[in-house]
Backbone of each chain as ProteinMPNN parsed JSONL, in Angstrom:
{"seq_chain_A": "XXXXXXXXXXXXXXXXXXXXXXXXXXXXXXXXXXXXXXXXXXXXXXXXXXXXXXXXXXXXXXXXXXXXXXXXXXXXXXXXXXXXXXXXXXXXXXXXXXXXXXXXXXXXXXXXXXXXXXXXXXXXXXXXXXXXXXXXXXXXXXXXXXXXXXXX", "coords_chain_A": {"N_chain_A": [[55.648, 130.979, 114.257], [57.067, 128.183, 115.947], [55.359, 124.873, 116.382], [54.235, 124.692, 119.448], [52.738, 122.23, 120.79], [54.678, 119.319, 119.786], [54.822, 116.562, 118.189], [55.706, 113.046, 118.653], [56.28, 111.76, 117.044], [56.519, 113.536, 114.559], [58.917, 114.918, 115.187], [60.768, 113.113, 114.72], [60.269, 112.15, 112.472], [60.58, 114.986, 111.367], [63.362, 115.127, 112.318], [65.041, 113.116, 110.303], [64.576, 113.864, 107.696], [66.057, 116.307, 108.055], [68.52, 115.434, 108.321], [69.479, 114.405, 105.945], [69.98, 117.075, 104.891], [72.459, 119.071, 103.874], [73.764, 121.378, 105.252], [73.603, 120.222, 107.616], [74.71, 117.992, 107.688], [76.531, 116.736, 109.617], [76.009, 116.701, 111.848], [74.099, 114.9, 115.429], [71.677, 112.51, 116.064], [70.453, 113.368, 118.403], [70.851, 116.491, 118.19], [69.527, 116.783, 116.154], [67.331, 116.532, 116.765], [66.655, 118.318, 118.229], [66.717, 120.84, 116.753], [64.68, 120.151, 114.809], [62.237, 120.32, 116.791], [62.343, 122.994, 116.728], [60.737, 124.174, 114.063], [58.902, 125.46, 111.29], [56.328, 124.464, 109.461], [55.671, 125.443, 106.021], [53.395, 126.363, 103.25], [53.491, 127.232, 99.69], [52.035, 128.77, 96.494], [53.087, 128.34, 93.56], [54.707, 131.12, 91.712], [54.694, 133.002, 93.851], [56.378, 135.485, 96.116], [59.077, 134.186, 98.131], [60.888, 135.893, 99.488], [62.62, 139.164, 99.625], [66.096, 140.883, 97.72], [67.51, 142.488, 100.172], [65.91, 142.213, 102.31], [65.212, 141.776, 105.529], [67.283, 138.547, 107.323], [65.301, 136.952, 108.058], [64.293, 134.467, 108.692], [65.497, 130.699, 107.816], [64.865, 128.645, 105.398], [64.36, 125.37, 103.825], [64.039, 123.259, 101.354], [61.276, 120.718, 101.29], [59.481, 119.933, 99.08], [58.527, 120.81, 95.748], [59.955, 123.405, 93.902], [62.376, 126.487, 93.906], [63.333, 129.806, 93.324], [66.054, 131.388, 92.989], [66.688, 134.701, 92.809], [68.683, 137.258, 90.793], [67.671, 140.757, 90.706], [66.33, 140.077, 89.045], [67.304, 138.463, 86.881], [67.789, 134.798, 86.903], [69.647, 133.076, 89.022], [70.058, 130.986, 90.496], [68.333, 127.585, 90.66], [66.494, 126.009, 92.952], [65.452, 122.893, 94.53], [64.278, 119.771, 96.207], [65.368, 119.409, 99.033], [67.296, 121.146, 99.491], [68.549, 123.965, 101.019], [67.684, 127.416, 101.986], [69.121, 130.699, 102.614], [70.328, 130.169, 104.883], [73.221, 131.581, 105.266], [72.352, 133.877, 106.006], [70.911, 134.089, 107.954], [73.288, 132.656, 110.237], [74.972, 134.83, 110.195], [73.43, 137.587, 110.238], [72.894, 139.528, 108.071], [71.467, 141.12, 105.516], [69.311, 139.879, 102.89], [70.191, 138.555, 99.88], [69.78, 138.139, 97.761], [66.566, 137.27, 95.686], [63.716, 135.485, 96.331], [61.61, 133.089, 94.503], [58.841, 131.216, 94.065], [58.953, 128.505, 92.081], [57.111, 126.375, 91.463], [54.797, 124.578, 92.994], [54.955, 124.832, 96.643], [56.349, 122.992, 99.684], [57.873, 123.788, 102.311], [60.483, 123.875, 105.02], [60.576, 125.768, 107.834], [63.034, 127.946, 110.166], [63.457, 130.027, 112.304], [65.747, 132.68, 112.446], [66.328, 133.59, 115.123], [65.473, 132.006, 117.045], [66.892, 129.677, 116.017], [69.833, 130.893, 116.694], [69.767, 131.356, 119.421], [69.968, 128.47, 119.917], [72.081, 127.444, 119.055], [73.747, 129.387, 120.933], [73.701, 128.084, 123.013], [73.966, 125.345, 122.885], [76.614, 124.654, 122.363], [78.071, 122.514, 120.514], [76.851, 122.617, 118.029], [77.633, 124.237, 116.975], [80.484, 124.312, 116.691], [79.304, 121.882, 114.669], [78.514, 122.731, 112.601], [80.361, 124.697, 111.575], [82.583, 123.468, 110.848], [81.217, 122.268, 108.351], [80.97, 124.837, 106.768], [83.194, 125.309, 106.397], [84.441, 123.671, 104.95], [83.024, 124.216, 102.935], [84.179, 126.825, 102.396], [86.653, 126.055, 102.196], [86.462, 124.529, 99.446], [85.242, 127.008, 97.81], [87.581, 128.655, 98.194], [89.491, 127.185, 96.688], [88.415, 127.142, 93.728], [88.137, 129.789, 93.741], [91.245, 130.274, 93.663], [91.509, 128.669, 91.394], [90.275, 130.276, 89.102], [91.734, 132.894, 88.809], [94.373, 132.133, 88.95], [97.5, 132.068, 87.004]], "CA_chain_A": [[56.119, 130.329, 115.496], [56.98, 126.635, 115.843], [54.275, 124.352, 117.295], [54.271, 124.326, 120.728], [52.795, 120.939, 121.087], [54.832, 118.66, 118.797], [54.206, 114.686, 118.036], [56.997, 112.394, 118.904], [56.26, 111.08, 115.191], [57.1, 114.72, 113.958], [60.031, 115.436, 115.769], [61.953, 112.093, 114.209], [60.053, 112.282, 110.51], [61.827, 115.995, 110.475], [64.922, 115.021, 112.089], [65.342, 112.15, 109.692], [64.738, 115.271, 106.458], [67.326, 117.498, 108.173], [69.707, 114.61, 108.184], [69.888, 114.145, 104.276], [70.12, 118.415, 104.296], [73.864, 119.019, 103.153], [73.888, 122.143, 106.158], [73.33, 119.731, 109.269], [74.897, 116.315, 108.062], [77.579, 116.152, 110.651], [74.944, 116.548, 113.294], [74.112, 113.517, 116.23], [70.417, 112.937, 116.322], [70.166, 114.245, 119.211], [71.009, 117.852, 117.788], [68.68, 117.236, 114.536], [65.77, 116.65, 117.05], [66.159, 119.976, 118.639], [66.625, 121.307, 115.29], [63.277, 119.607, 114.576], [61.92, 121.827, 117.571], [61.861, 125.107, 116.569], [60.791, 124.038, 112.588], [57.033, 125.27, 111.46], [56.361, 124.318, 107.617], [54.583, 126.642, 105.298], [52.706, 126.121, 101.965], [53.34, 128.606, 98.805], [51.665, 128.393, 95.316], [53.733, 129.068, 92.065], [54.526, 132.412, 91.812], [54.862, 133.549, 95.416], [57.651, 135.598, 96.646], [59.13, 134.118, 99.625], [61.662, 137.18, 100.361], [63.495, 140.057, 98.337], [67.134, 141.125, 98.3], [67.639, 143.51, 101.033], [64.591, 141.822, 103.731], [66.081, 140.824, 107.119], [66.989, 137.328, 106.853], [64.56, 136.406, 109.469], [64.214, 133.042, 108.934], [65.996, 130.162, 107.086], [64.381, 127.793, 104.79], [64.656, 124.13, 103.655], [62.707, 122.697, 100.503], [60.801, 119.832, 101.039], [58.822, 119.957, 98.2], [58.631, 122.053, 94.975], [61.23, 124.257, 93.681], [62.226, 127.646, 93.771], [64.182, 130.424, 92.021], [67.049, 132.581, 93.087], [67.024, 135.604, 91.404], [69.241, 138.537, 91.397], [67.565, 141.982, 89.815], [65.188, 139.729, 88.204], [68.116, 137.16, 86.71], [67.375, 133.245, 87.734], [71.341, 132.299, 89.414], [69.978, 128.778, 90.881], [67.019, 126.726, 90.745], [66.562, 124.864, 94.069], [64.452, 121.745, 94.751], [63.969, 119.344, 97.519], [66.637, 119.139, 100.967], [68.178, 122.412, 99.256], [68.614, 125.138, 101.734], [68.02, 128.694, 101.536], [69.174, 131.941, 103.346], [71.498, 129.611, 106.458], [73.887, 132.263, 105.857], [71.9, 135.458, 106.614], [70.25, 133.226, 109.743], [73.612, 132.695, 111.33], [75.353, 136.195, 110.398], [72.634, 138.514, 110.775], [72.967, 139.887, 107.121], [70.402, 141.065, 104.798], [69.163, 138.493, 102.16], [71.57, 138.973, 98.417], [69.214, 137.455, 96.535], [65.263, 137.007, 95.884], [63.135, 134.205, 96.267], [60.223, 133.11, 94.089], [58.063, 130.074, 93.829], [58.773, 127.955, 90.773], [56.279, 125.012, 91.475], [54.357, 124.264, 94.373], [56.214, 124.102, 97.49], [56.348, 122.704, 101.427], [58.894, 124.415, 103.125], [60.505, 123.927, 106.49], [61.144, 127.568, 108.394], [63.604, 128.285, 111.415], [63.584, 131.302, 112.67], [66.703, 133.324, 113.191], [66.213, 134.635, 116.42], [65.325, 130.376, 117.679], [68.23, 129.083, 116.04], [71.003, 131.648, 117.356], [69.581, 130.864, 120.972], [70.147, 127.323, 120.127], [73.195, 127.464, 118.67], [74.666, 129.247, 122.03], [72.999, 127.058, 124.148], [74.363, 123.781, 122.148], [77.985, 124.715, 121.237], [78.487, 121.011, 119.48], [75.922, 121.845, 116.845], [78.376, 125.457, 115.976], [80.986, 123.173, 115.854], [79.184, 120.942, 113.471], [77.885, 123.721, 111.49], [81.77, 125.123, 111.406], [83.241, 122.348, 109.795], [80.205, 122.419, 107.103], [81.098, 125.643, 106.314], [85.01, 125.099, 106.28], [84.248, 122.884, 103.541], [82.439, 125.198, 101.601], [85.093, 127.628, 102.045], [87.868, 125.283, 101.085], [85.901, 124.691, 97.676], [84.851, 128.496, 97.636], [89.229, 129.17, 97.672], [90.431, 126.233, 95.694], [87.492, 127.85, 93.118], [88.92, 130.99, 93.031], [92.675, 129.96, 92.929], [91.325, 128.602, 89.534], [90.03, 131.725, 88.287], [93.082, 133.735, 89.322], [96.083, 131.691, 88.726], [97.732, 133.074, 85.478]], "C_chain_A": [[56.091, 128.816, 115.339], [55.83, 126.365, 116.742], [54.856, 124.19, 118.987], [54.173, 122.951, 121.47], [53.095, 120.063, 119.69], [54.764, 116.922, 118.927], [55.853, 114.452, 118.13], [57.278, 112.574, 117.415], [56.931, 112.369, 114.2], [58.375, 114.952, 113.8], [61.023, 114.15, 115.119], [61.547, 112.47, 113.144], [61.069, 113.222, 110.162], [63.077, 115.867, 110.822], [65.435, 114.072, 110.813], [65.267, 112.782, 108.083], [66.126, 115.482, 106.669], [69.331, 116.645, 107.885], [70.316, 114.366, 107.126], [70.22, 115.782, 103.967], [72.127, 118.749, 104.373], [74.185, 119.577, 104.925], [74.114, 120.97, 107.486], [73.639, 117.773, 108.935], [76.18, 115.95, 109.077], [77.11, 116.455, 112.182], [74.281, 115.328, 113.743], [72.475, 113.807, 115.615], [70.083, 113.487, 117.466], [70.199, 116.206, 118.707], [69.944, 118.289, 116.987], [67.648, 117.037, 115.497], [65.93, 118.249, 117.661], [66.366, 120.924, 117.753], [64.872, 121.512, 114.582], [62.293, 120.377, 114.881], [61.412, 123.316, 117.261], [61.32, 125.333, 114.816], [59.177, 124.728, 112.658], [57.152, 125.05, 109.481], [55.05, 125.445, 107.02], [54.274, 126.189, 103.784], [53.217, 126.897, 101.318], [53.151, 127.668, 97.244], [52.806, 129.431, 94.371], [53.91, 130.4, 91.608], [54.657, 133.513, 92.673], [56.104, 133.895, 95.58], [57.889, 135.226, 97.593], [60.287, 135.524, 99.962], [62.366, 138.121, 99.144], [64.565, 140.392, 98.662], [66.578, 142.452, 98.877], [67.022, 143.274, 102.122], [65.982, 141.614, 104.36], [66.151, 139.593, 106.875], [66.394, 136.261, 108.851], [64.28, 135.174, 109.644], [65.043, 132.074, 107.524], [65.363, 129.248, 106.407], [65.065, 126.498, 104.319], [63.571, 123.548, 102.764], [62.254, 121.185, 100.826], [60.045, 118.916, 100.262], [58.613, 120.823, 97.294], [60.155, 122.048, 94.543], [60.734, 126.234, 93.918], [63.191, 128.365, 93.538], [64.48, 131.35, 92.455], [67.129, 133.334, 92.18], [67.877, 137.145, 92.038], [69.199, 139.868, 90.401], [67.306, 141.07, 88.662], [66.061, 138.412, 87.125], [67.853, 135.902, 87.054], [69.454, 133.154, 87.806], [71.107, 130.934, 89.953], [68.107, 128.62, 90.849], [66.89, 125.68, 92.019], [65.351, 123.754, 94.232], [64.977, 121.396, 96.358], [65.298, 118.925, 98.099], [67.623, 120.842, 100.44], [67.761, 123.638, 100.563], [68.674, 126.612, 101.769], [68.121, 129.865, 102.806], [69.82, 131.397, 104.902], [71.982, 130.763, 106.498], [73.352, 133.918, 106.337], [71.398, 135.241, 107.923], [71.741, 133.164, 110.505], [74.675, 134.248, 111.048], [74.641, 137.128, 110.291], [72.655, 139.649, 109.694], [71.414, 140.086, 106.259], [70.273, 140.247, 103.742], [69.806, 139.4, 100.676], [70.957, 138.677, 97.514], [67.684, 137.464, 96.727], [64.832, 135.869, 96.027], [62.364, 133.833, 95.461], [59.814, 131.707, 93.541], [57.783, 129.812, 92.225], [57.836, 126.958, 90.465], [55.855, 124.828, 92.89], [54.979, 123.922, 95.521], [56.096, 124.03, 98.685], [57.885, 123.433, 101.537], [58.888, 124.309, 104.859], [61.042, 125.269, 106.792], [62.02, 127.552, 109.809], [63.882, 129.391, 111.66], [64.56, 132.072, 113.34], [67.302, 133.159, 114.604], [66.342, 132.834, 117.41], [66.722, 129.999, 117.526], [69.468, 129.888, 117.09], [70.756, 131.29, 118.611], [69.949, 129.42, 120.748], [71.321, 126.908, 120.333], [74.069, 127.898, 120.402], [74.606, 128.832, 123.372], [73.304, 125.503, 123.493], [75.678, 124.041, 121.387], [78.458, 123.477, 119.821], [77.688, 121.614, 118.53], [76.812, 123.347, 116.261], [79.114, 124.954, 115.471], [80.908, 122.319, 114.478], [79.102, 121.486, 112.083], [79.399, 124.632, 110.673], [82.198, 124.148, 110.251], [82.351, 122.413, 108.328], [80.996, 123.696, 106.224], [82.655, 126.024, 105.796], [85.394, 124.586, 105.239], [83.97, 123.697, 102.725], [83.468, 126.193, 101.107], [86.312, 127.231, 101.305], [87.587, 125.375, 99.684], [85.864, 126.136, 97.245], [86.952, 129.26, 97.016], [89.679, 127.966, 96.827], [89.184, 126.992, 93.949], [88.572, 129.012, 92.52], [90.405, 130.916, 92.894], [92.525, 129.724, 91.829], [91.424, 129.727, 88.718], [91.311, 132.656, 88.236], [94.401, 133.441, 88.781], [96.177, 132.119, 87.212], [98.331, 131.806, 84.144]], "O_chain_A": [[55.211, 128.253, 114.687], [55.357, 127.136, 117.578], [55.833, 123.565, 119.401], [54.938, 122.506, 122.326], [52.306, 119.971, 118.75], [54.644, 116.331, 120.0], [56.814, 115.173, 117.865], [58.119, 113.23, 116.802], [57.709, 112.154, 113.271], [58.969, 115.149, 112.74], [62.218, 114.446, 115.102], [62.319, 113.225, 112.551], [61.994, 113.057, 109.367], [63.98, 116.269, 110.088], [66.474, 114.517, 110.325], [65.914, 112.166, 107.237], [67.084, 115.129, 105.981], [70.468, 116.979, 107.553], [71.521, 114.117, 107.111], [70.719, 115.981, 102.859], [72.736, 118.346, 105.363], [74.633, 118.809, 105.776], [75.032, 121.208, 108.27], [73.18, 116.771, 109.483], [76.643, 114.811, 109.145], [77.7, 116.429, 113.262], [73.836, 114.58, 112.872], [72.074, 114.789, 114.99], [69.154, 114.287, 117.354], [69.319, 116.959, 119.125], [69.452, 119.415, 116.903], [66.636, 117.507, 114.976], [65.164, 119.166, 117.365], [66.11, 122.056, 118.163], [64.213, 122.448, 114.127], [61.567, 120.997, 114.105], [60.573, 124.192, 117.472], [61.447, 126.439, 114.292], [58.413, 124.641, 113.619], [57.935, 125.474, 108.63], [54.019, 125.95, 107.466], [55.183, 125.577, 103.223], [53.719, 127.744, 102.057], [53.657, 126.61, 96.871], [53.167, 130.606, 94.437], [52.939, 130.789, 90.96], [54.719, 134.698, 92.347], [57.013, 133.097, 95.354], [57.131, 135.655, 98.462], [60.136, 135.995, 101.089], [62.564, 137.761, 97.983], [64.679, 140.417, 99.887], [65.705, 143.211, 98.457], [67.358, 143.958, 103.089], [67.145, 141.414, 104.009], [65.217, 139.157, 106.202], [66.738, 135.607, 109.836], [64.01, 134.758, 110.77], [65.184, 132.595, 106.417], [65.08, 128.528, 107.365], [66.294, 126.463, 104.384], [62.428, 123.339, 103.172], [63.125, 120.372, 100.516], [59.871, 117.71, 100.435], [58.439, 121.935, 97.795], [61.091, 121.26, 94.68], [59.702, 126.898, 94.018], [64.238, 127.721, 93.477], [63.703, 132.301, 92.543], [67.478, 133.082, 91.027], [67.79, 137.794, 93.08], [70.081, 140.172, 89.597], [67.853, 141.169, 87.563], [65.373, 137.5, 86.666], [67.453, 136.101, 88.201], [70.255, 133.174, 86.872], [71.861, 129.968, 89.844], [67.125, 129.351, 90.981], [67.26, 124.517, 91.862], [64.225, 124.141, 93.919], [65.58, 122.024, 97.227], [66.115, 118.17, 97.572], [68.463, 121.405, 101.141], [66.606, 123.985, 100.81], [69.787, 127.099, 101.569], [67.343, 129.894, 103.76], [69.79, 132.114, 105.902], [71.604, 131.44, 107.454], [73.987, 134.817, 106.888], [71.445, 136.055, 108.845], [71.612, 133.664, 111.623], [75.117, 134.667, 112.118], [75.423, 138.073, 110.182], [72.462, 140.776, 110.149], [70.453, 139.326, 106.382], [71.351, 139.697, 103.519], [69.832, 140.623, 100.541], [71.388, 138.857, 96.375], [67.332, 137.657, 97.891], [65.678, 134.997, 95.827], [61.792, 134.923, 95.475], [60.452, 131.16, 92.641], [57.018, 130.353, 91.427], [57.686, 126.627, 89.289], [56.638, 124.951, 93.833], [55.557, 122.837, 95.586], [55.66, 125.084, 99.147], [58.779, 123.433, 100.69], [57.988, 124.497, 105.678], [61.87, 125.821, 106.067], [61.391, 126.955, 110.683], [64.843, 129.812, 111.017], [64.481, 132.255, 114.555], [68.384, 132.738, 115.013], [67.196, 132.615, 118.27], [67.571, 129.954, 118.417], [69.865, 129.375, 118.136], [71.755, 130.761, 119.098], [70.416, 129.039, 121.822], [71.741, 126.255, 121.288], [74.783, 127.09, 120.994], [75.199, 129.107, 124.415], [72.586, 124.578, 123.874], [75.887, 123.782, 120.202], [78.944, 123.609, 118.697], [77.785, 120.779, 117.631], [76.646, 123.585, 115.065], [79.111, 124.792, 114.251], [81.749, 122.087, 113.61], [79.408, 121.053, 110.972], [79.431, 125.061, 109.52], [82.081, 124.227, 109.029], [82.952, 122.615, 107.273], [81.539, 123.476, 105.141], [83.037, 126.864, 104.981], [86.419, 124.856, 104.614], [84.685, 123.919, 101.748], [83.697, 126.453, 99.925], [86.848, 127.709, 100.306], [88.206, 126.056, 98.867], [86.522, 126.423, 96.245], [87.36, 129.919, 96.059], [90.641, 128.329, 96.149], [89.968, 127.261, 93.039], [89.33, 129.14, 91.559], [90.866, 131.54, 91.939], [93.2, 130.336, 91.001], [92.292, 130.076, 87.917], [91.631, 133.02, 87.104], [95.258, 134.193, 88.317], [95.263, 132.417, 86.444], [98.575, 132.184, 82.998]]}, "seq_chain_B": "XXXXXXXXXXXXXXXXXXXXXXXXXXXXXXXXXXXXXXXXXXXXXXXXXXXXXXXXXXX", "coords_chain_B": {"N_chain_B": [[91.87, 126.769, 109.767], [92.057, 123.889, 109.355], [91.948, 123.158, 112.032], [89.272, 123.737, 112.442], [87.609, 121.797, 110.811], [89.194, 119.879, 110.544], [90.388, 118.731, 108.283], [93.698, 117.744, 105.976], [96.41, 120.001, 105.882], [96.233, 123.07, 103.45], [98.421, 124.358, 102.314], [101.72, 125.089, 102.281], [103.916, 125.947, 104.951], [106.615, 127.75, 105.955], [109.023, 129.661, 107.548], [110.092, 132.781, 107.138], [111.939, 134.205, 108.409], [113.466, 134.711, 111.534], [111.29, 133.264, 113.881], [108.912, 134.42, 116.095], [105.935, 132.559, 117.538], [102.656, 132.33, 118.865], [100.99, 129.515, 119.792], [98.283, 127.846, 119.422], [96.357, 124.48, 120.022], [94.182, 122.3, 118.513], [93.119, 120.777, 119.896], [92.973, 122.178, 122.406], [91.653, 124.26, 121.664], [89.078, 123.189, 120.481], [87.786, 122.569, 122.721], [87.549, 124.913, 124.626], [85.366, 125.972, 123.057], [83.555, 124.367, 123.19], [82.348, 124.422, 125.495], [82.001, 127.435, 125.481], [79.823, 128.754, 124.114], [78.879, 131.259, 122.987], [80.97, 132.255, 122.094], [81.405, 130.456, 120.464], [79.761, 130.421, 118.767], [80.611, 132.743, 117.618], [82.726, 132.499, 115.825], [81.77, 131.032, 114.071], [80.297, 132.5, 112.835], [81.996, 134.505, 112.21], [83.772, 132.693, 109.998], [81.246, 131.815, 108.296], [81.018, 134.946, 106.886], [83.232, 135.031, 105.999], [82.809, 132.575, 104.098], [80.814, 134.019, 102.685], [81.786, 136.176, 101.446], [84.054, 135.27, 99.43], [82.63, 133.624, 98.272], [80.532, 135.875, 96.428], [82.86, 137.403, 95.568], [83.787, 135.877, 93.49], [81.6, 135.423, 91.326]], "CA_chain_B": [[90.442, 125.891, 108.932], [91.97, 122.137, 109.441], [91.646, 122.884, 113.177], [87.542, 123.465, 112.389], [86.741, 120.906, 109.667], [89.744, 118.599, 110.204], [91.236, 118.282, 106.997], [95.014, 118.435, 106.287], [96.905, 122.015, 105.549], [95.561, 123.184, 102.384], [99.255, 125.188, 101.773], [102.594, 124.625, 103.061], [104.304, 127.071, 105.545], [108.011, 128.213, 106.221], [109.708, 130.326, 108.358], [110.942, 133.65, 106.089], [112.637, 134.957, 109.398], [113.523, 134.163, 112.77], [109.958, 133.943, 114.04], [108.176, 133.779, 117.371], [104.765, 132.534, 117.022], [101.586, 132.108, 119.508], [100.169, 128.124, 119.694], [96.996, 126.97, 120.03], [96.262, 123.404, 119.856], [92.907, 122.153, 117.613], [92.008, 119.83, 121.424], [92.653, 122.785, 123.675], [90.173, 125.357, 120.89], [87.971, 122.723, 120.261], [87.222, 122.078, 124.561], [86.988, 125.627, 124.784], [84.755, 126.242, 121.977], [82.704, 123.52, 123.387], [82.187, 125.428, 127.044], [81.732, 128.881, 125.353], [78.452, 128.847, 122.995], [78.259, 132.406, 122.308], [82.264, 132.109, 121.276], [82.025, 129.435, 119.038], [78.564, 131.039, 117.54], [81.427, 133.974, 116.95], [83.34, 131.622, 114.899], [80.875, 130.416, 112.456], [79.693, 134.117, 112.245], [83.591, 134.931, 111.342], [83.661, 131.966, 108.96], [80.673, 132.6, 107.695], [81.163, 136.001, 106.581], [84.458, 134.508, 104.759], [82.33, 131.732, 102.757], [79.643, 135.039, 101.719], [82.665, 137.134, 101.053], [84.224, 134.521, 98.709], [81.218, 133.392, 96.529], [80.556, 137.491, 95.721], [83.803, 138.099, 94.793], [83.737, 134.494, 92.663], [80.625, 135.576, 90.795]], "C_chain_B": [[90.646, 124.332, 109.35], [92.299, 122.028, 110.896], [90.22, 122.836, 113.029], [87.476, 122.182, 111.721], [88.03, 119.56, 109.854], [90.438, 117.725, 109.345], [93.008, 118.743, 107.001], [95.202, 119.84, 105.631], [96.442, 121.649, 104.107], [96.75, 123.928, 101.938], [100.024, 124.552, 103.181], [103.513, 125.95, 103.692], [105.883, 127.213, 106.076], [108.249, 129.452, 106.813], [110.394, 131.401, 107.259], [111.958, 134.103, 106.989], [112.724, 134.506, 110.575], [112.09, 134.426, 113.451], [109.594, 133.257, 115.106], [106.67, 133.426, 116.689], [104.014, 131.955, 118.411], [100.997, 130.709, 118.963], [99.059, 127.608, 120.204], [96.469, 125.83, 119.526], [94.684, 123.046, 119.372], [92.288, 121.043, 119.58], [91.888, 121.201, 122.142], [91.398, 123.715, 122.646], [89.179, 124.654, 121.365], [87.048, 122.814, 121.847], [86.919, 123.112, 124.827], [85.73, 126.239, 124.094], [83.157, 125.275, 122.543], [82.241, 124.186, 124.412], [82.132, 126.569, 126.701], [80.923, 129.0, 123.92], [78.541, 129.88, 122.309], [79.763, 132.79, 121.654], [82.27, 131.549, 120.134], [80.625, 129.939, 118.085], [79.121, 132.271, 117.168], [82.229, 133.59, 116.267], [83.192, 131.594, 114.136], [80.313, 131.546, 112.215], [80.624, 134.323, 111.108], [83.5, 133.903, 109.493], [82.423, 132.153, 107.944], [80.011, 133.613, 106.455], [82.301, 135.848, 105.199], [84.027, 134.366, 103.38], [81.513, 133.192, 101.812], [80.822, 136.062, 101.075], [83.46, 136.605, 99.533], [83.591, 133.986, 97.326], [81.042, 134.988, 96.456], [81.477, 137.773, 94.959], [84.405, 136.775, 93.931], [82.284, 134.548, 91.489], [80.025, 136.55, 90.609]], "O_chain_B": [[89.693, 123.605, 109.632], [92.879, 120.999, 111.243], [89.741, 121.809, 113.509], [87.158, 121.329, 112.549], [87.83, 118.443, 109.376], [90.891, 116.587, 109.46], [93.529, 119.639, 107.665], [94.387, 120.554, 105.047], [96.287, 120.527, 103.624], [96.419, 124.45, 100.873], [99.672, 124.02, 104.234], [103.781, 126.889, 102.942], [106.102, 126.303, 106.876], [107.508, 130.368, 106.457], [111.234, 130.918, 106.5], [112.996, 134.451, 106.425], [111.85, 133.665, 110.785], [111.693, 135.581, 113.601], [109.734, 132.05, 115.304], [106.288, 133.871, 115.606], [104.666, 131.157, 119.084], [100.549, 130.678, 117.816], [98.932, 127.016, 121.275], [95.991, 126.011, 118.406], [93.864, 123.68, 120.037], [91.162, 120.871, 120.048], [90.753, 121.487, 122.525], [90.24, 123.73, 123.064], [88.45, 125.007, 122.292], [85.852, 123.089, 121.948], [85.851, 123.058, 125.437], [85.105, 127.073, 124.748], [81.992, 125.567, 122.273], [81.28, 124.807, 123.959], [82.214, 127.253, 127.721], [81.435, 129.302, 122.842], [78.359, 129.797, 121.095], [79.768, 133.6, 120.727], [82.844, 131.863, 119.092], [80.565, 129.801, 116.863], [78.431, 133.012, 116.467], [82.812, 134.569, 115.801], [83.939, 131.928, 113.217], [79.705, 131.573, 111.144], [80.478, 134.352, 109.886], [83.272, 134.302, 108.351], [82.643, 132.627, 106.829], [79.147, 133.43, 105.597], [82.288, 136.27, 104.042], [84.235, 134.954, 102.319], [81.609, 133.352, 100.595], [80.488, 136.713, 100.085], [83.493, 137.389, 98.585], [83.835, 133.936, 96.121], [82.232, 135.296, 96.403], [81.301, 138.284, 93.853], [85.625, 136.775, 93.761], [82.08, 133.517, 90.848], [78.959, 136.512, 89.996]]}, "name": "protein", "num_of_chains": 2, "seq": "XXXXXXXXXXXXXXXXXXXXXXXXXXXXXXXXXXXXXXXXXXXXXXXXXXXXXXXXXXXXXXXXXXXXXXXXXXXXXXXXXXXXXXXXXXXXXXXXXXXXXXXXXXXXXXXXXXXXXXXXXXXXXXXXXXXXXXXXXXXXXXXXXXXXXXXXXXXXXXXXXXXXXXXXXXXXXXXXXXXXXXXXXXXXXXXXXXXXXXXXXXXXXXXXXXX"}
């Protein structure tokens, strides 16, 4: 659960993170503090699974510190470090997680919890919006990508 | 897509046939989109679903 009672000082330090995070840079500050809101950070030592393919993707992550290691059926496919984001898209489509997690180096992590965000989200249309366009991008790259692969 | 994100057409479009077509304007979406939360969080679901559909079948 996020803190209940949070510090002013908090609530800007993590908006002023979320702002450098790829996911939420076309967000006001106003948006990234209630973003801020619903955050709780968690510790994990080297070695730690944070989730396996197939879990619920009950919450979304954000490295702040550390790294850690996508794996699929025991494969490494990315290595993430710090402002990298993991598991957005199972948080806003309600999908099971595709990939594993596991602690490559000591790591802070920020957490949002599904179930928080989605209430936020349709209680703050501007920040779907913002989050739209993000993802519009990705997709553009995602099809100009595979036109590569494809074209003959 | 370059009503969400704003960018120009990514492909160019022609008429093969005499064709009616349905218009919706990127101000009038966007204003509604803005006044209907649990719409436009059915959007970025849709989209989404695209981007995860895309990287899978890219890798």
């Amino acid at each position: 659960m996020p803190d209940h009672e949070i510090s002013l000082y908090k609530i800007i330090e993590r908006s002023s993170f979320l702002q450098k995070v790829d996911l939420f840079r076309d967000l006001s500050p106003k948006y990234l503090a209630s973003i801020a809101r619903l955050i709780d950070e968690i510790h994990l030592l080297k070695g730690e699974v944070l989730f396996e393919i197939g879990d619920p993707g009950d919450y979304m992550y954000i490295i702040r510190q550390g790294s850690i290691s996508i794996r699929v059926h025991g494969d490494e496919v990315a290595a993430l470090g710090e402002q990298a984001c993991l598991g957005e898209m199972a948080l806003i489509d309600g999908l099971p997680r595709s990939a594993s997690a596991v602690v490559l180096s000591e790591a802070n992590l920020m957490r949002i919890a599904s179930h928080d965000f989605r209430k936020l989200l349709e209680n703050k249309p501007e920040i779907s919006l913002a989050l739209m366009k993000t993802i519009a991008i990705r997709l553009r790259e995602a099809d100009a990508h595979q036109e590569k692969g494809t074209e003959a | 897509m370059a009503l969400v994100d704003g960018l120009p057409r990514s492909a160019t479009c022609i008429a093969a046939e005499d064709s009616e077509l349905l218009v919706l304007s990127d101000h009038d979406f966007l204003t509604f989109l803005h006044g209907h939360g649990s719409i436009a969080l059915g959007v970025l679901q849709t989209l989404t679903q695209r981007l995860r559909n895309q990287l899978e079948a890219t890798h």
